[in-house]
C-alpha positions as CSV (number, residue, x, y, z in Angstrom):
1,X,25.3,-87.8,166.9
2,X,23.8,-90.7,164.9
3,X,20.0,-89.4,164.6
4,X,18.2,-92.4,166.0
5,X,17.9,-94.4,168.8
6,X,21.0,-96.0,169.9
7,X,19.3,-99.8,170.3
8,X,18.6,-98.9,166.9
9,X,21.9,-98.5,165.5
10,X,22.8,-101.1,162.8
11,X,26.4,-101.8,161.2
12,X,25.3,-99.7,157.8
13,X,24.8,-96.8,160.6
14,X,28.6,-97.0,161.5
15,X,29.6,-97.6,157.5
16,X,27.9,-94.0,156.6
17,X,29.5,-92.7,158.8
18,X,32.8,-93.6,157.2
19,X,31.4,-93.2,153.5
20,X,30.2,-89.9,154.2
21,X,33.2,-88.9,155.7
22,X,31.4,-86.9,158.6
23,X,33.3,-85.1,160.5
24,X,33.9,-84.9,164.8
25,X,31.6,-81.9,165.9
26,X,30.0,-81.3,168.6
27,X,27.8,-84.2,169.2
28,X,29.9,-86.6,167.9
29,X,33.3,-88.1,168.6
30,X,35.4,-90.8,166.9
31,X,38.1,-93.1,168.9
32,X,40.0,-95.9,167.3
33,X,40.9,-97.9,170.8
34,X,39.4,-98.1,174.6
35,X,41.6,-95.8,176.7
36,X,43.8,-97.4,178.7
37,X,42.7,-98.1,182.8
38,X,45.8,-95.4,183.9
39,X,45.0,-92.4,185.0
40,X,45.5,-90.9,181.8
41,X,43.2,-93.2,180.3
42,X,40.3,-92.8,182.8
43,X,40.8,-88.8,182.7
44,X,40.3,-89.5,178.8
45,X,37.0,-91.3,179.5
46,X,35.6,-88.9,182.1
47,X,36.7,-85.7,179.7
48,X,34.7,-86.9,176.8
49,X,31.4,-87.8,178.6
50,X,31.3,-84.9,180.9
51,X,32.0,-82.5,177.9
52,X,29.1,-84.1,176.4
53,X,26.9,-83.7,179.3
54,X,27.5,-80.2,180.0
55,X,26.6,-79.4,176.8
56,X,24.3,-80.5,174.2
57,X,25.0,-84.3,174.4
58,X,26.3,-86.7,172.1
59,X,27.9,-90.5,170.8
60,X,31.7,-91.1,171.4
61,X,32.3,-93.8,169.4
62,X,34.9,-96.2,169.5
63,X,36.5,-98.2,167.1
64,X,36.5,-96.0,164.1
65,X,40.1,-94.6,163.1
66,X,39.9,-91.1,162.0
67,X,42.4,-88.4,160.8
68,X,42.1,-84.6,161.7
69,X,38.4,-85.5,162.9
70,X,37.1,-87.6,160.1
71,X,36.3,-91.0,160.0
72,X,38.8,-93.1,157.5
73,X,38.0,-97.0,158.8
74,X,36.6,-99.1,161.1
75,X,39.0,-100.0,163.7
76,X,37.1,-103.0,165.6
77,X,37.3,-103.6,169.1
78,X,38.3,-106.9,170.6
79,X,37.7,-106.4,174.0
80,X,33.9,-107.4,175.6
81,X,31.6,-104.6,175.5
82,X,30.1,-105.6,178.9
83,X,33.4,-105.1,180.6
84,X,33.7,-101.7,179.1
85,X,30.6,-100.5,180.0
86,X,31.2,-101.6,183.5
87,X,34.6,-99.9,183.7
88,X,33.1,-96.7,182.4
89,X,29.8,-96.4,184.7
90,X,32.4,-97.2,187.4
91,X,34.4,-94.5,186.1
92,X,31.5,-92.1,186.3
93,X,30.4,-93.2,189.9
94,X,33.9,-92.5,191.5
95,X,35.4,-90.1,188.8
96,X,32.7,-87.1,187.9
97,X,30.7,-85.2,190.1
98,X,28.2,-84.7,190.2
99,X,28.1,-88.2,188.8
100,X,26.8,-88.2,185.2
101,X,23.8,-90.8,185.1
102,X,21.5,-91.7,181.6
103,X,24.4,-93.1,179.8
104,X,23.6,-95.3,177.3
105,X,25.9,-98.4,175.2
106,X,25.2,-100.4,172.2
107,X,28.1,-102.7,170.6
108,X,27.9,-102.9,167.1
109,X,28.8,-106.1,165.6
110,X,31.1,-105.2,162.4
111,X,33.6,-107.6,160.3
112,X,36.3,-108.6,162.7
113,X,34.6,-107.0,166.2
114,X,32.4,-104.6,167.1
115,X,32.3,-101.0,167.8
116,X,31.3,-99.4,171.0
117,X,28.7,-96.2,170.6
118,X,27.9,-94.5,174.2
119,X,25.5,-92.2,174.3
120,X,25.4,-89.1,176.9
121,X,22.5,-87.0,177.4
122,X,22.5,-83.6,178.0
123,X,22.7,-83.6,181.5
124,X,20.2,-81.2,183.6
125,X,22.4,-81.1,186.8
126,X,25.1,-80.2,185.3
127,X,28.3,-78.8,185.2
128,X,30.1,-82.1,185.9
129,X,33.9,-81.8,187.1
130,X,36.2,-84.8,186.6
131,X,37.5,-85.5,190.0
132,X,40.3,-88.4,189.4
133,X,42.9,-89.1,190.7
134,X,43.0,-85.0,192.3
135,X,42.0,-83.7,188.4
136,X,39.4,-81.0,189.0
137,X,38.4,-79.4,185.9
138,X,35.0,-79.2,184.1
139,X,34.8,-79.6,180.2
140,X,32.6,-78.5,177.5
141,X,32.2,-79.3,174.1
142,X,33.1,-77.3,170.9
143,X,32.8,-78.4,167.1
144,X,36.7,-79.1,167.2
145,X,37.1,-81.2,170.6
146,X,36.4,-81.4,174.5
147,X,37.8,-78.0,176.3
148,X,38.3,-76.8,179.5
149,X,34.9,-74.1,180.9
150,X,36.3,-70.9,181.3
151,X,34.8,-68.6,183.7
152,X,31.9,-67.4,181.9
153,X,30.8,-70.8,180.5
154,X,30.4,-71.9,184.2
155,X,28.9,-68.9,185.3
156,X,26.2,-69.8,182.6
157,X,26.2,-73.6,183.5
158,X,25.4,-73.1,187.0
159,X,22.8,-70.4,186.9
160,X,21.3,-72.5,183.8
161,X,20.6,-75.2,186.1
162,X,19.1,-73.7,188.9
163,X,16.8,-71.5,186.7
164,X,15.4,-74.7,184.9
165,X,14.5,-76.1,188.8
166,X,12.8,-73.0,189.9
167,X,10.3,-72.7,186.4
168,X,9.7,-76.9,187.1
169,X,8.7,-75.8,190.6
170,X,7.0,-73.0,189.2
171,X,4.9,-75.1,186.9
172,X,3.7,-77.4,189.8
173,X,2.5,-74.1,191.6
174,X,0.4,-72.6,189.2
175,X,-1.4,-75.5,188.2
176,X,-2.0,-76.4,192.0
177,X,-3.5,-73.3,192.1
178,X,-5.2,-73.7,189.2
179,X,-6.9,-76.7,190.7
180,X,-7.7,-74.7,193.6
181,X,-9.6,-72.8,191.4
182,X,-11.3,-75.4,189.4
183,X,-10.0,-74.2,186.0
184,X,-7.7,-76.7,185.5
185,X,-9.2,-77.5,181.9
186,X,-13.1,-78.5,182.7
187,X,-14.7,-78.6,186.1
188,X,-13.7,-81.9,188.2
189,X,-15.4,-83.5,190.8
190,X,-16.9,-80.7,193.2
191,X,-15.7,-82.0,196.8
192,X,-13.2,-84.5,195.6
193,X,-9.3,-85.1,197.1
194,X,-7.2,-84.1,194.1
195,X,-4.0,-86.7,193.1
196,X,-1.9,-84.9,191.1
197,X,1.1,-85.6,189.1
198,X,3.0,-83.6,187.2
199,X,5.8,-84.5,184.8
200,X,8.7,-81.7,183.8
201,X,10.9,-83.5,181.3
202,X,13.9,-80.6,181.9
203,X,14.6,-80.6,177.7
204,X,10.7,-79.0,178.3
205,X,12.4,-75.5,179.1
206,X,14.8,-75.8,176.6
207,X,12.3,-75.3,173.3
208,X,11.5,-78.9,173.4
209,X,8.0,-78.7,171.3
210,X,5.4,-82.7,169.8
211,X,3.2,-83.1,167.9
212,X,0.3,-83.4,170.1
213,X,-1.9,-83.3,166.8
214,X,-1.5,-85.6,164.7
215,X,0.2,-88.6,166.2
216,X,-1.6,-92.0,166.7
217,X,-4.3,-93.2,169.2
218,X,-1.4,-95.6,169.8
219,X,0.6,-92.1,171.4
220,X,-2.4,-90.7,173.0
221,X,-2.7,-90.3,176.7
222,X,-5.2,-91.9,178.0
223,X,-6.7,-92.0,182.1
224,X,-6.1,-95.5,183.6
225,X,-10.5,-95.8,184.1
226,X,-12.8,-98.7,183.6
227,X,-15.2,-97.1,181.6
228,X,-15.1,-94.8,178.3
229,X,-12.7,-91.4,177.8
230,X,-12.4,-88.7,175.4
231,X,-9.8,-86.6,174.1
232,X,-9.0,-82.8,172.4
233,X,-6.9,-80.5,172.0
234,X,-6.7,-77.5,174.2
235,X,-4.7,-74.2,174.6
236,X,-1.6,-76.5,176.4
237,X,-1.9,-79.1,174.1
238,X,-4.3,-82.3,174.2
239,X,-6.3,-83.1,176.8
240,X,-7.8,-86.7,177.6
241,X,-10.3,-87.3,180.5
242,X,-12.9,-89.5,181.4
243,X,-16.2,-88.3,183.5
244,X,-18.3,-89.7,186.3
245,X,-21.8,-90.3,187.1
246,X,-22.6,-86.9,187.4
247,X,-21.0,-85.7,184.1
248,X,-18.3,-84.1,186.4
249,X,-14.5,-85.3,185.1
250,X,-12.7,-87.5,187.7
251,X,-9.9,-88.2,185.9
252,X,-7.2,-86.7,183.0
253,X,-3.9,-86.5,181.5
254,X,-3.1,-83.0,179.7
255,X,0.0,-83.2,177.7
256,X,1.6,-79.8,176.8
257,X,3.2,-79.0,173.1
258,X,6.5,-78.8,175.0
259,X,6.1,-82.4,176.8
260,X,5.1,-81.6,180.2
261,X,2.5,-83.9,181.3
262,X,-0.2,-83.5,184.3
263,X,-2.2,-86.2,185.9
264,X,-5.2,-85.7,187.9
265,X,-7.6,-87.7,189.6
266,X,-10.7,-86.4,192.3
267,X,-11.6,-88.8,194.9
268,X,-15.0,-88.3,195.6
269,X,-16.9,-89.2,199.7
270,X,-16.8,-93.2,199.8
271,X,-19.6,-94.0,202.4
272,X,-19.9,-90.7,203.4
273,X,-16.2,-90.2,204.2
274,X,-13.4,-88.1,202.8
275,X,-11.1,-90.6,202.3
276,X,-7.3,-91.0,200.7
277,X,-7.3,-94.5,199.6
278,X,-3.2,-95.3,199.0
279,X,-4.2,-98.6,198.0
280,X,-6.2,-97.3,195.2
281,X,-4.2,-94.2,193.9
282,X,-0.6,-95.6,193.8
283,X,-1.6,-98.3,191.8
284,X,-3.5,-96.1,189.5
285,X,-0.7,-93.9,189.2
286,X,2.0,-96.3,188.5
287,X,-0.2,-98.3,185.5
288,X,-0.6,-94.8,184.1
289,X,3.0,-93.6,184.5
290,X,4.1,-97.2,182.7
291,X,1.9,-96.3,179.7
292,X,3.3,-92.3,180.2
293,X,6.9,-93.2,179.8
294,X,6.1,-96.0,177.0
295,X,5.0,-92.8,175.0
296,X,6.7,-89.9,175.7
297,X,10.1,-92.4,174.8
298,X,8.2,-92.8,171.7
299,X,7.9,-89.3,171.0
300,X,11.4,-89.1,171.7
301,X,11.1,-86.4,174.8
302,X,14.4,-86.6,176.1
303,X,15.5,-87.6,179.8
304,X,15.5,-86.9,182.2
305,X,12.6,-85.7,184.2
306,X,11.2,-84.4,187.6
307,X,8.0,-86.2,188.9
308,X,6.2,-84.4,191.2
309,X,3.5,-85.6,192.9
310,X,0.7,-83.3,195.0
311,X,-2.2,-84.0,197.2
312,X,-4.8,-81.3,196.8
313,X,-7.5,-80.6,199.3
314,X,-7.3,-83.7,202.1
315,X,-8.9,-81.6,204.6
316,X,-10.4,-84.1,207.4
317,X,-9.7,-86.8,204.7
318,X,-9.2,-90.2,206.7
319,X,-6.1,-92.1,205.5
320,X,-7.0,-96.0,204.7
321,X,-4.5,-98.0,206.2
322,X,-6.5,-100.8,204.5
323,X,-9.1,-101.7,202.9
324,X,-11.5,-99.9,205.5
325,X,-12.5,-97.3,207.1
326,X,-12.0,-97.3,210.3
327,X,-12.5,-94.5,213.9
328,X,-9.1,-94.7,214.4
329,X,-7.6,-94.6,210.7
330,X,-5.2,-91.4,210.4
331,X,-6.1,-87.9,209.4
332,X,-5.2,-85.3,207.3
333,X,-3.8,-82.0,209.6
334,X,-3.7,-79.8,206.4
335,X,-5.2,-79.0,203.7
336,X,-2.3,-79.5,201.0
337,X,0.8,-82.2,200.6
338,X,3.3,-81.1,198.0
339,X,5.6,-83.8,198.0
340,X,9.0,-83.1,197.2
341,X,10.0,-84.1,193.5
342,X,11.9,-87.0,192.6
343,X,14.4,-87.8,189.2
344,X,13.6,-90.3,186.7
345,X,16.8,-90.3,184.5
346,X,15.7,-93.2,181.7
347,X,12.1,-94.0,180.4
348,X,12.6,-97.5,180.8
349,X,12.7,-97.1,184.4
350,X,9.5,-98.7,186.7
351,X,7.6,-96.0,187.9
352,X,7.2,-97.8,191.2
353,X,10.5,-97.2,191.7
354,X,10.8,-93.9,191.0
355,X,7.9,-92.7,192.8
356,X,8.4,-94.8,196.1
357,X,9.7,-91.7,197.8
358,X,7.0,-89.7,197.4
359,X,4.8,-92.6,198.3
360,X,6.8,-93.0,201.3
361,X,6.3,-89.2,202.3
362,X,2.2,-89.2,202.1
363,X,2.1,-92.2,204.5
364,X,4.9,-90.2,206.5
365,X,2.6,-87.5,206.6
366,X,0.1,-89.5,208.1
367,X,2.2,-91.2,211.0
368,X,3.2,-94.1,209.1
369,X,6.6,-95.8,207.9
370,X,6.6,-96.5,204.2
371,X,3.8,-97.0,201.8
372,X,2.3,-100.7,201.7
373,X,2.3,-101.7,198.5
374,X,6.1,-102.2,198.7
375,X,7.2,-105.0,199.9
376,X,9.9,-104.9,203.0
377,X,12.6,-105.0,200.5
378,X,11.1,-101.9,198.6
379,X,10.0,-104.1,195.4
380,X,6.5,-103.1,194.1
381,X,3.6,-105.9,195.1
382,X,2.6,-106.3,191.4
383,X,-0.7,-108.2,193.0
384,X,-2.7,-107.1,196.5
């Protein structure tokens, strides 16, 4: 695997490859030409990326002719890079399952054409099978190729993958509780309606450790607040968190040494009422999640990751419909909504569009269709 990001990838990238003469492992793979659209040809697509994915990840890269697994010369590709990558996410739609998502492509221009890198992340629902045209076999990868999972390799895939769901799930519990408590990391607002987020990147569980030390303010996590914040490291990692009136904090982002991130906010009585204000809070929570992603891309956590996003102690809190509070304006009928999580597979993706369904499920919980700051389309109303 070419150690950097792929839009980074330059020509003299693909040349030292070549000059260095390094060799096909097991995050990297070398094809001189675009496999043909048979079914041969789309099996050969499908086997590479999902070996890739139910491993450790990795580039195939075309256009580079190669002999017993090393590099020799560029081979450049004529054919249009857009067209390709269309074919293959196709490919991956109909052809894998489950379907492999978090691919990435970059052409390469090089004397005479360009070569194709694509990029597969370690996939955290896997094992994939390739499914075409009645194939059904899953595929790993090795230091000399793509082979068939034996029995034991699944065995180890599977339970992998539902062991990794049950600690992210696990995670979200504790520090609930923790909240409950009021030991989550400094006493918040006494009374307050709790808005929590956590973020469980699933490389997190897998040894994943940052530098939450020494990086720049630039990487820092900061509440989205109108007034000042500060910021220190903590047993987790580094904490950042701004405080209200009452010297109480109302607001913070803890990011752990091994990338998980939490998000809290307490909603204090507005006029004397418990109230969840949806207007407020989703807006808030989608700035910060922008800025969230922004960094934790630049600190090269890997995707994807499981957003999960938790309403802590809405007892008799009135929900605002609008911008008021009105007698008839919906109530809470328990104390606690843990909304189910939702997948973010790519950092560049808006956060209002990954966390409209849990959005959706608050104002479900409350007797109401979909969240209103979504347009009837389901586009995010940059402006109320």
């Amino acid at each position: 695997m070419i150690a950097k990001p792929i839009d980074s990838i330059t020509k003299e990238d693909i040349e030292a490859l070549i000059e260095s003469g390094k060799p096909e492992g097991k995050r990297i793979e070398y094809k001189r030409e675009i496999p043909e659209k048979n079914h041969e040809g789309k099996v050969a697509v499908l086997k590479s990326i999902t070996a890739f994915a139910n491993t450790d990840g990795g580039d195939v890269i075309y256009g580079i002719a190669a002999e017993n697994g090393i590099p020799k010369a560029l081979a450049p590709l004529k054919i249009e890079s857009d067209k390709v990558q269309l074919r293959f996410d196709n490919l991956l739609i109909d052809g894998a399952e489950p379907r492999v998502t978090g691919v990435g492509y970059k052409a390469v221009i090089v004397d005479g054409g360009h070569v194709l890198v694509v990029r597969v992340r370690r996939s955290w629902s896997a094992p994939h099978r390739v499914v075409t045209g009645g194939h059904n076999n899953f595929y790993s990868r090795k230091a000399t190729g793509s082979f068939p999972m034996d029995v034991a390799e699944l065995r180890e895939a599977f339970g992998f993958s539902e062991s990794v769901m049950e600690r992210v799930r696990a995670f979200r519990r504790d520090r609930v509780k923790a909240h409950e408590r009021n030991e989550a990391n400094g006493q918040m607002t006494i009374g307050g309606i709790r808005v929590l987020v956590h973020l469980a990147p699933l490389a997190s569980f897998s040894g994943l450790q940052i530098d939450v030390v020494s990086k720049s303010r630039e990487q820092e996590f900061t509440p989205t607040i109108k007034s000042g914040w500060d910021s220190r490291l903590c047993l987790e990692g580094r904490f950042t968190f701004n405080r209200d009136k009452n010297g109480m904090i109302d607001s913070s982002v803890l990011v752990y040494r091994s990338g998980l991130v939490e998000v809290a906010h307490s909603y204090g009585p507005h006029e004397g009422n418990r109230v969840l204000a949806p207007f407020h809070y989703e807006r808030v929570l989608v700035d910060e999640l922008r800025m969230i992603f922004k960094n934790l891309n630049a600190l090269e956590v890997p995707a994807p990751c499981v957003l999960m996003l938790s309403i802590c102690d809405q007892t008799d809190a009135t929900f605002l419909v609008d911008h008021n509070v009105r007698r008839d304006a919906p109530r809470a009928d328990r104390r606690d909504l843990l909304i189910p999580e939702v997948m973010m597979q790519d950092w560049t993706e808006h956060p209002a569009k990954v966390m409209k369904p849990a959005f959706d499920i608050v104002w479900n919980a409350y007797g109401l269709d979909r969240s209103c700051n979504y347009e009837n389309d389901g586009s995010w109303k940059d402006q109320l």
